[in-house]
C-alpha positions as CSV (number, residue, x, y, z in Angstrom):
1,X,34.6,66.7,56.9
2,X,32.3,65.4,59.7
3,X,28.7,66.6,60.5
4,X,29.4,68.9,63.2
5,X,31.7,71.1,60.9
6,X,29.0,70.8,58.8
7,X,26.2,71.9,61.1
8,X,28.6,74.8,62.3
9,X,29.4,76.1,59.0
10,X,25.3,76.3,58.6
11,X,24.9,78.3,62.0
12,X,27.4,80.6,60.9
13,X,25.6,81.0,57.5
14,X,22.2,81.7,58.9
15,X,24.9,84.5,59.0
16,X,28.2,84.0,58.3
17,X,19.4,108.3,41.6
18,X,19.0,107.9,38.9
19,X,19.7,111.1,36.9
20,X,17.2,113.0,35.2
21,X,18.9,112.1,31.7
22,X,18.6,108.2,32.6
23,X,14.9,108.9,33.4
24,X,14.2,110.6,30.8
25,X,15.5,107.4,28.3
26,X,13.2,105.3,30.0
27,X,15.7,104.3,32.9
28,X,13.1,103.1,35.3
29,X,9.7,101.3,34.9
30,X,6.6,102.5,36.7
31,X,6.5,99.9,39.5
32,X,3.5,100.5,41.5
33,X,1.8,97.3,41.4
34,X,4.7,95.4,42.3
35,X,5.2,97.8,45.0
36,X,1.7,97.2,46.1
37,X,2.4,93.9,46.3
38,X,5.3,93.7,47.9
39,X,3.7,96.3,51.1
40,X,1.3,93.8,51.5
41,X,3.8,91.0,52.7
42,X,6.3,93.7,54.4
43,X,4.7,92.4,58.0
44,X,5.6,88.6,56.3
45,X,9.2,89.3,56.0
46,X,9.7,90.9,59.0
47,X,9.5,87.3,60.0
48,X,11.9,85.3,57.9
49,X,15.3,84.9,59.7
50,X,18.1,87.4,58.2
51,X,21.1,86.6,59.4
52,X,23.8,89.6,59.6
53,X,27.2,90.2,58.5
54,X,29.8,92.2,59.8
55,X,33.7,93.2,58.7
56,X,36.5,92.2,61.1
57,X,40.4,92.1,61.0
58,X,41.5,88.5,60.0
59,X,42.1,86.8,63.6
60,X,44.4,84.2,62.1
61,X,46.8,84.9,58.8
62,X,45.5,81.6,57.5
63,X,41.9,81.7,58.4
64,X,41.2,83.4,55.2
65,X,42.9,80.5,53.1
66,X,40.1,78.7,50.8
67,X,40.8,75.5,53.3
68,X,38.9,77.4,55.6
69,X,36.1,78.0,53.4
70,X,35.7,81.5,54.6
71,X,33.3,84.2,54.0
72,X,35.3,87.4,53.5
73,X,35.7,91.0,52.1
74,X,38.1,92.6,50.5
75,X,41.7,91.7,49.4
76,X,42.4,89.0,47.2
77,X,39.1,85.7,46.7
78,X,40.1,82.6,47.8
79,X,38.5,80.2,44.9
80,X,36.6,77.2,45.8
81,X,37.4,75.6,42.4
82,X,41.1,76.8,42.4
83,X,41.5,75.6,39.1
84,X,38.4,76.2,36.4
85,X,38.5,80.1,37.5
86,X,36.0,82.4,35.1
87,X,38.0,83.8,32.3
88,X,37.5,86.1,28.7
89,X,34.9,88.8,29.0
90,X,33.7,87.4,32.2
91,X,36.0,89.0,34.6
92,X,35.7,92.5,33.0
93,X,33.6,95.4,33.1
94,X,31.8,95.8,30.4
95,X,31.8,99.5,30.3
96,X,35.8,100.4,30.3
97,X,37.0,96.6,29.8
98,X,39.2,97.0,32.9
99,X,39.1,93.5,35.2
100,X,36.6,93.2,37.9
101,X,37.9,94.3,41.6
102,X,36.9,91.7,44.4
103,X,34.5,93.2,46.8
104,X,33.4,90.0,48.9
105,X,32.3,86.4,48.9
106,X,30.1,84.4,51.4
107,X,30.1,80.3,51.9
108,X,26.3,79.3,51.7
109,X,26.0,75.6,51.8
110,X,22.8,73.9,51.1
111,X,21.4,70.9,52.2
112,X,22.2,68.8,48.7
113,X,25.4,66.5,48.5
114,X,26.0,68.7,45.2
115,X,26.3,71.9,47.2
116,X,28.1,70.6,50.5
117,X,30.6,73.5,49.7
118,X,28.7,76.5,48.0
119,X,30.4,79.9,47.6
120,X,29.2,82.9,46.4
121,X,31.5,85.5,44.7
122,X,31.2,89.5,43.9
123,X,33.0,91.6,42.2
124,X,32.8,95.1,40.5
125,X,34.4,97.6,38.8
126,X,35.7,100.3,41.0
127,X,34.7,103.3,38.6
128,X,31.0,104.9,39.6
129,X,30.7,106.0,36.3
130,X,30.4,102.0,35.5
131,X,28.2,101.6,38.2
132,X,26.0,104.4,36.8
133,X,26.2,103.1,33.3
134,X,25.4,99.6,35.0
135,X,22.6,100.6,36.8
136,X,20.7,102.2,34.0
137,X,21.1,99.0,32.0
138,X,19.8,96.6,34.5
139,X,16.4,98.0,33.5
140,X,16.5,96.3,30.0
141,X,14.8,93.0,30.1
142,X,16.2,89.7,28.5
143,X,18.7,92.1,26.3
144,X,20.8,89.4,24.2
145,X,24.0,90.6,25.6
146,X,24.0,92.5,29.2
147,X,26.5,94.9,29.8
148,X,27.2,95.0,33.7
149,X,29.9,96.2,36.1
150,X,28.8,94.1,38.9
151,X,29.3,90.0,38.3
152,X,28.9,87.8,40.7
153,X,29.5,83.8,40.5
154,X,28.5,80.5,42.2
155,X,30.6,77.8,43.1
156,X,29.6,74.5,44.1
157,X,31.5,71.1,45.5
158,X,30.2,67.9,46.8
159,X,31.8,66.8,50.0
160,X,34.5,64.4,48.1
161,X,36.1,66.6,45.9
162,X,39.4,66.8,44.5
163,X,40.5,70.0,46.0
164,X,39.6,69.3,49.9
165,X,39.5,66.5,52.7
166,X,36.2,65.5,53.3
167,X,36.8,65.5,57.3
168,X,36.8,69.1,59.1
169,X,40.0,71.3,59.0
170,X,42.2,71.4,61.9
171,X,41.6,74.9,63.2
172,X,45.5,75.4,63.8
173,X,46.6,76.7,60.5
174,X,47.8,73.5,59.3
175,X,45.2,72.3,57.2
176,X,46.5,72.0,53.4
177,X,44.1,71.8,50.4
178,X,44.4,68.6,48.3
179,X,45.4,70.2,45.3
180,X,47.7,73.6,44.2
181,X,45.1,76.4,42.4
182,X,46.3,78.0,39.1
183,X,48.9,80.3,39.0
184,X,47.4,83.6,39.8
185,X,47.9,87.3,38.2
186,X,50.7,89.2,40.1
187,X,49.3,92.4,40.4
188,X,45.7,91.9,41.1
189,X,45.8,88.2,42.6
190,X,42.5,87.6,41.8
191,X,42.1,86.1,37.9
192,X,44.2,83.2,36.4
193,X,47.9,84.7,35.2
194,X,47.5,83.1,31.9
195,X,50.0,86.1,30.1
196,X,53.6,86.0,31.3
197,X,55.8,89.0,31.3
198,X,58.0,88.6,27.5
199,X,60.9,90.1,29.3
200,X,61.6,88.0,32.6
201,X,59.7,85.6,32.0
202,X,58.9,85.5,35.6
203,X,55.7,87.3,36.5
204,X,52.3,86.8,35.5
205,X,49.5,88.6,34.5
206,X,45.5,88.2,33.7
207,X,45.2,90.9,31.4
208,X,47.4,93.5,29.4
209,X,46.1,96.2,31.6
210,X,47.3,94.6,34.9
211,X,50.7,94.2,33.2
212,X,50.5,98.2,32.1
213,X,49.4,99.3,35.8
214,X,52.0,97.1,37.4
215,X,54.8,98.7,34.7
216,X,53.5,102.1,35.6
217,X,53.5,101.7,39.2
218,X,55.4,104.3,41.9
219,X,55.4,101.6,45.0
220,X,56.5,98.3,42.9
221,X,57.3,99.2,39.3
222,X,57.9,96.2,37.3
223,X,60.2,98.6,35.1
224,X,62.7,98.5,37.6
225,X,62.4,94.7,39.2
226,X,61.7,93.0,35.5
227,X,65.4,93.5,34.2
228,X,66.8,92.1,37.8
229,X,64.8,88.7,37.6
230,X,65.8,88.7,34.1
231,X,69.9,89.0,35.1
232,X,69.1,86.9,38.4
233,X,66.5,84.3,37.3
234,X,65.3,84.2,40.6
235,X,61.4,83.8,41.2
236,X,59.3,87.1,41.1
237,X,58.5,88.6,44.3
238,X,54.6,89.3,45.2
239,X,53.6,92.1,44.1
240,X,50.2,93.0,44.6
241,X,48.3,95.7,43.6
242,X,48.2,98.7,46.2
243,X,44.5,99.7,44.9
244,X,43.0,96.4,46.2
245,X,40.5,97.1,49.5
246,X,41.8,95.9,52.5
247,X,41.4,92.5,53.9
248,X,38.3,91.4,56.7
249,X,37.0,88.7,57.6
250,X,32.8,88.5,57.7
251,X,31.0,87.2,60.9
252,X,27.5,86.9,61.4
253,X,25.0,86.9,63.8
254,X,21.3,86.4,63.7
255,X,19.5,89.8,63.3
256,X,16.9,88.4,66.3
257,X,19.7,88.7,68.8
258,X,19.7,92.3,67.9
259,X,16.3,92.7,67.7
260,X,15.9,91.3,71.8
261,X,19.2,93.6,73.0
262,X,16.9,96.6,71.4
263,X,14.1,95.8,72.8
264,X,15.6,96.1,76.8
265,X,18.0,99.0,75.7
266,X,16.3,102.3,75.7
267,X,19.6,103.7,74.6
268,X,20.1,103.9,70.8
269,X,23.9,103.8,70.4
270,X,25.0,104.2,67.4
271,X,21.4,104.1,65.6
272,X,21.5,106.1,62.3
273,X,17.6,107.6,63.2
274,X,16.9,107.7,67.1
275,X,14.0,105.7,68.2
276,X,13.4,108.3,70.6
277,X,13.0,110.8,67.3
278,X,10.7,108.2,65.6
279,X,8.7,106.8,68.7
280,X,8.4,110.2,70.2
281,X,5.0,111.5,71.1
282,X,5.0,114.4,68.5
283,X,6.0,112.1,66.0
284,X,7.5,114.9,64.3
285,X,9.9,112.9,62.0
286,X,8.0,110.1,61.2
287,X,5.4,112.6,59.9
288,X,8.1,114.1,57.8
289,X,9.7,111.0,56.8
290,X,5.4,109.9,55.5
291,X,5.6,113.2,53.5
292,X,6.7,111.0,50.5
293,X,7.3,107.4,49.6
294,X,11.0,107.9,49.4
295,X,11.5,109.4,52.6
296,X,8.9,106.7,54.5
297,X,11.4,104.4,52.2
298,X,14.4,105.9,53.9
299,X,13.0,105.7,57.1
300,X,12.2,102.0,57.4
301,X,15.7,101.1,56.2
302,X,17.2,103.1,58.9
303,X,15.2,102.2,61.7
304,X,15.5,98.2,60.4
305,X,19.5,98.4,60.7
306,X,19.6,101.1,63.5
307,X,20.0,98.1,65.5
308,X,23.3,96.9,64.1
309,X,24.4,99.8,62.4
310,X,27.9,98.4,61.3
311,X,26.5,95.4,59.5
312,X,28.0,94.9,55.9
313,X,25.8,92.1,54.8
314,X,22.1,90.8,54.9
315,X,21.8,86.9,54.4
316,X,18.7,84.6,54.3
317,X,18.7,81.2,52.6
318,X,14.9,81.3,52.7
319,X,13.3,82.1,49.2
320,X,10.6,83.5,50.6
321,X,13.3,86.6,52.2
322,X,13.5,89.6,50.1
323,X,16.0,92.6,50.0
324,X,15.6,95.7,52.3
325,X,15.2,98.6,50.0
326,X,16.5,101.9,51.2
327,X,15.0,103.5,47.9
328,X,11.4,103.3,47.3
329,X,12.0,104.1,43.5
330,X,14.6,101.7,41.9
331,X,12.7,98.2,42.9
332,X,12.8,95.8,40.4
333,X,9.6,93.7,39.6
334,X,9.7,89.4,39.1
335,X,10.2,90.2,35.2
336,X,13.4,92.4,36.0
337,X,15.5,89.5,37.7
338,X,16.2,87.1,34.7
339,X,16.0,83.4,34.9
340,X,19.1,81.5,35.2
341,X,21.5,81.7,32.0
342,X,22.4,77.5,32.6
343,X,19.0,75.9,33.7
344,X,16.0,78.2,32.9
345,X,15.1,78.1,36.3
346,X,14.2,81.1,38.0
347,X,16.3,83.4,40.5
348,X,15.6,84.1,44.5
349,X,16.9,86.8,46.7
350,X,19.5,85.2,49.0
351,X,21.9,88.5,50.0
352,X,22.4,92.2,50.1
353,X,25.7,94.2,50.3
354,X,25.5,97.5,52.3
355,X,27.5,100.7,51.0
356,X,28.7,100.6,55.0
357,X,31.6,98.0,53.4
358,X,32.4,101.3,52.2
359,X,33.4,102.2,55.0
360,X,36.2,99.7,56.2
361,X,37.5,100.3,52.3
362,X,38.2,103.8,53.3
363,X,36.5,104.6,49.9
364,X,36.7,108.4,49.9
365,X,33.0,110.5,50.3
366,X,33.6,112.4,46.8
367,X,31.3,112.8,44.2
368,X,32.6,110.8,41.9
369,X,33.2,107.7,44.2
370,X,31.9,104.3,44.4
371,X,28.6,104.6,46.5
372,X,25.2,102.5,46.3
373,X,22.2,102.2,48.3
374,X,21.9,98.5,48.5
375,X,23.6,95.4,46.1
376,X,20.8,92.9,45.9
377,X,22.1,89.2,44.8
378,X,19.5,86.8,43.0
379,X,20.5,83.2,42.7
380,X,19.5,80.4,41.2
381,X,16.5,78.7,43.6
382,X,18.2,75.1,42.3
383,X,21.4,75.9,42.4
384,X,22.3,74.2,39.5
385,X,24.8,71.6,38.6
386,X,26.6,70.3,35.7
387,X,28.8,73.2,32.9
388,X,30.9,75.6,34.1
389,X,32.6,75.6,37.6
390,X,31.7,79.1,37.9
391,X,28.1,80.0,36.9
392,X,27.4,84.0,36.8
393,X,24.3,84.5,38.9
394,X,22.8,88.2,39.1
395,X,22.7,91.4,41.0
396,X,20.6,94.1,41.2
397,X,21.8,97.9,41.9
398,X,19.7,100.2,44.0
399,X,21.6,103.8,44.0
400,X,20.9,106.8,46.5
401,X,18.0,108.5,45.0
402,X,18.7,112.0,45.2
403,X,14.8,113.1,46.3
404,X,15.2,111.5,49.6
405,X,16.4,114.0,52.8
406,X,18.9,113.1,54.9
407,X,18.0,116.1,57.7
C-alpha cells in the first residue's frame, strides 16, 4: 500500500429517559460538577475538527468488500482480521442472549506501524427493551461483569499483514485479499458459522438461535431447502437473514465545510430548528429553549447539526474532542468510562452514532422501537497491541429524555 493511499484513507477519516423506576434505583448520578466542567471548555471544542459521516447507496458492489477497507452501515461487517472473529458471550446481548445485530463500522488508522489498518466495529441488539436495560446498567462503575447490549470492538493491522497487499488496492473491483476469512453463519453473516446444520450438513450457523430463526423463516425456510441439499448434496444457497438493516456506504466530510456554506446561506434547508427562529430579534425560542437545562441542551444539539442535518456519524481522532450531547441529563463523568479491559490505560471519545441511521434502517417510529439520543464510543487512547484480534472497547448510551419539548 503506498503513502498516498495512506494519506487518502486519513482525509477521508478526518471523516470517513430514563424512566422514573430507573431513577428512582439510583439510575443516574448527580453530575453537576462534571457538567460545570465540561460548560467551561464548550467554546474549546467548538474548535477541534469533527469530521461528519453520512449514509449512501454502495456505488460499486465490491467497494464494501474488507479489501477496500471501508467504513460502512448496515448489512453484513466486513472483518479486518477475517479469521480471529470475537466469539462465546461476546457477540451476544447480555439481556435476552440473542446475537448482536451489525449497526456500523468506521476505518480509523493512526499514525503507528501497529495500527496502519484500524477498524472500529458496533453492534447491538435490536430489542429497546435491551437498550433500556443496557442503559440503566452503564451507570454501575467497575461492576465485575457488565451486562451490555451495545459492544463494540477494535481491530488493528500493521501494513504487512497476512490478510492484505501492502501496496494500494486497484479501485476496479479486482483487488483480492491475501487470505479466505472463516466460514461465516448463513443466516446472519456476521459471526463465525462454527455449528453446522446435523441434517444437510451444508449450512452453517453461529448460534442455535440463528439456526431456529432460519428454520422458522416464511421467505427462506431451511425446513423446506435442508432436505433438498441433503438428497442433492449440492452447496447451500445464501441465505441471509431478511431482518438485517440495509446496506450504505459512510462518507465524510469535514464539518467546517458546512460550517462556511452556512455562514453565506441565509436559507436554512433542511435545519431541524430555523436560525431565523433562534437568531430572531424576539428571541422567543431561545428564551424558551433557556427555560431549563434540558431544553438549552436540546437546543444546542440542534442548532450544531442544523447544518448537516442527514449526518449519521460524528468523528474526531483528537482526544481532546468530546461527544455532542442532545440530553443535558444522562452525561457520564471521567469515572463512568472504564479504563481499558487489556492495558489499564484509559479511554477517549473518538465517535458518536446519530439515531438519524435510524432513518435509512426504516426502523419504524413505535414506542417500543430502537431509538437513542446519541451512541458515544470511548477507545483506548493507546490503542493497544498484543491478545486478542478483537479488543471490546466501550460505549456510552444517551436516550431521549422525556422532559425535553420538541414544540
Amino acid at each position: 500500500m503506498d503513502i498516498d493511499f495512506e494519506e487518502e484513507k486519513l482525509k477521508s477519516l478526518q471523516i470517513s429517559s430514563l424512566s422514573e423506576e430507573e431513577e428512582d434505583e439510583g439510575g443516574a448520578p448527580d453530575n453537576d460538577e462534571e457538567d460545570a466542567d465540561s460548560d467551561e471548555i464548550d467554546d474549546e471544542e467548538d474548535q477541534i475538527p469533527m469530521t461528519l459521516g453520512f449514509a449512501e447507496k454502495p456505488k460499486n458492489p465490491w467497494s464494501s468488500h474488507r479489501q477496500y477497507f471501508p467504513s460502512k452501515a448496515g448489512g453484513s461487517p466486513a472483518w479486518l482480521d477475517p479469521i480471529n472473529l470475537p466469539s462465546g458471550s461476546s457477540i451476544l446481548c447480555d439481556f435476552c442472549s440473542e446475537p448482536l445485530q451489525f449497526l456500523l463500522q468506521v476505518y480509523a488508522p493512526l499514525p503507528e506501524e501497529s495500527t496502519f489498518h484500524r477498524t472500529l466495529f458496533v453492534f447491538m441488539c435490536s430489542s429497546m427493551s435491551c437498550l433500556l436495560r443496557d442503559q440503566h446498567e452503564q451507570w454501575k462503575r467497575s461492576p465485575e461483569v457488565q451486562s451490555r447490549s451495545i459492544k463494540v470492538f477494535r481491530c488493528q493491522l500493521p501494513r504487512a499483514n497476512p490478510f492484505y497487499s501492502s501496496e494500494a488496492p486497484a479501485e476496479d473491483g479486482s483487488q483480492q485479499p491475501l487470505t479466505a476469512g472463516a466460514m461465516l453463519c448463513d443466516w446472519c453473516r456476521a459471526w463465525k458459522g462454527d455449528k453446522i446444520c446435523s441434517s444437510c450438513r451444508r449450512v452453517r450457523y453461529c448460534s442455535g438461535k440463528h439456526q431456529a430463526a432460519h428454520w422458522r423463516s416464511a421467505s427462506s425456510s431451511h425446513k423446506v431447502l435442508c432436505q433438498q441439499l441433503e438428497a442433492s448434496g449440492k452447496e447451500s444457497e445464501l441465505a441471509v437473514s431478511n431482518s438485517l438493516w440495509p446496506e450504505y456506504e459512510i462518507t465524510c466530510e469535514d464539518e467546517s465545510d458546512f460550517d462556511e456554506a452556512m455562514s453565506n446561506d441565509n436559507g436554512t434547508g433542511n435545519a431541524l430548528v430555523s436560525r431565523s427562529r433562534t437568531e430572531g430579534s424576539d428571541g422567543n425560542l431561545m428564551k424558551y429553549f433557556k427555560a431549563s437545562d434540558e431544553n438549552s441542551s436540546w437546543a444546542s444539539f440542534q442548532e450544531r447539526i442544523s447544518s448537516a442535518p442527514e449526518q449519521v456519524l460524528r468523528y474526531s481522532s483528537s482526544s481532546q474532542a468530546k461527544p455532542l450531547w442532545p440530553v443535558f441529563s444522562g452525561r457520564p463523568s471521567k469515572p463512568d468510562i472504564p479504563r481499558c479491559n487489556h492495558c489499564g490505560g484509559t479511554r477517549a471519545f473518538e465517535f458518536q452514532v446519530l439515531p438519524q441511521i435510524l432513518y435509512f434502517f426504516h426502523v419504524k417510529d413505535a414506542e417500543d422501537s430502537l431509538d437513542w439520543a446519541t451512541i458515544a464510543v470511548y477507545t483506548c487512547e493507546a490503542s493497544c497491541e498484543g491478545g486478542a484480534s478483537y479488543k471490546e472497547e466501550f460505549a456510552w448510551v444517551q436516550l431521549s429524555s422525556q422532559s425535553i419539548s420538541h414544540q
